[in-house]
C-alpha positions as CSV (number, residue, x, y, z in Angstrom):
1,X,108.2,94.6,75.2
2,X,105.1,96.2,74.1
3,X,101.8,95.8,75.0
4,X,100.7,93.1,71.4
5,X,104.0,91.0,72.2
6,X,103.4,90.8,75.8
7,X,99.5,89.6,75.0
8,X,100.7,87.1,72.8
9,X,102.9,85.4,75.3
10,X,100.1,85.7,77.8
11,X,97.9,84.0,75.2
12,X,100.1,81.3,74.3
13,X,100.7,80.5,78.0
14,X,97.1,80.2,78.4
15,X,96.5,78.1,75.2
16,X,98.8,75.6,76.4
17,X,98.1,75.3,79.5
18,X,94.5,75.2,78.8
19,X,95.6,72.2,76.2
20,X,97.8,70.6,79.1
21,X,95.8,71.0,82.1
22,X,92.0,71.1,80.8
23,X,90.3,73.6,82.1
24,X,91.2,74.3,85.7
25,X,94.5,74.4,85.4
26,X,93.9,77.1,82.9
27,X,92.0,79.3,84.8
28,X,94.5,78.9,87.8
29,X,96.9,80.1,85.9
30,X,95.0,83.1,84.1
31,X,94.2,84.1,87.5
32,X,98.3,83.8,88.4
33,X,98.8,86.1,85.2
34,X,96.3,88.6,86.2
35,X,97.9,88.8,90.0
36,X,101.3,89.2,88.5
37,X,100.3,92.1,86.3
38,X,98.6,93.3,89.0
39,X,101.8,93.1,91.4
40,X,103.9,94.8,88.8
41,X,101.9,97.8,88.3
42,X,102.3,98.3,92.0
43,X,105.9,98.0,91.8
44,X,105.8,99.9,89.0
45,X,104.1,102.5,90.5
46,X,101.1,102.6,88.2
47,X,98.4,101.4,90.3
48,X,98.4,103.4,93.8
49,X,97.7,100.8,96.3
50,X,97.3,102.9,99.4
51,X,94.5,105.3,97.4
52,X,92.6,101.8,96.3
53,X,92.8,100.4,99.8
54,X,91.0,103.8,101.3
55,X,88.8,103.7,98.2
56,X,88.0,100.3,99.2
57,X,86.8,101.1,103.2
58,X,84.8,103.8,101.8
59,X,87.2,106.7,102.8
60,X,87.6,108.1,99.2
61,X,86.2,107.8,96.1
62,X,88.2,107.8,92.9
């Protein structure tokens, strides 16, 4: 799945929910979206969660 299909279905998702839900529901579950990308970039291995939690404290800069 590229990167245009996968923001259509992430659009979609958010129109309806946004239709069902009103808006609250729709920015709970933009924000669920986000986490989940979020999480699989770090299983991935695309985001480097130890180097964001030390940039984070203050012990490195990226």
């Amino acid at each position: 799945m590229n990167a245009a299909v996968a923001g259509m279905a992430a659009g979609a998702t958010l129109a309806i929910c946004a239709l069902v839900f009103g808006f609250w529901g729709f920015l709970l579950v933009a924000l669920f979206i986000a986490i989940g990308a979020v999480i699989g970039r770090i299983v991935e291995g695309q985001i480097d969660l130890q180097g964001v939690m030390e940039a984070l404290r203050g012990k490195r800069s990226v």
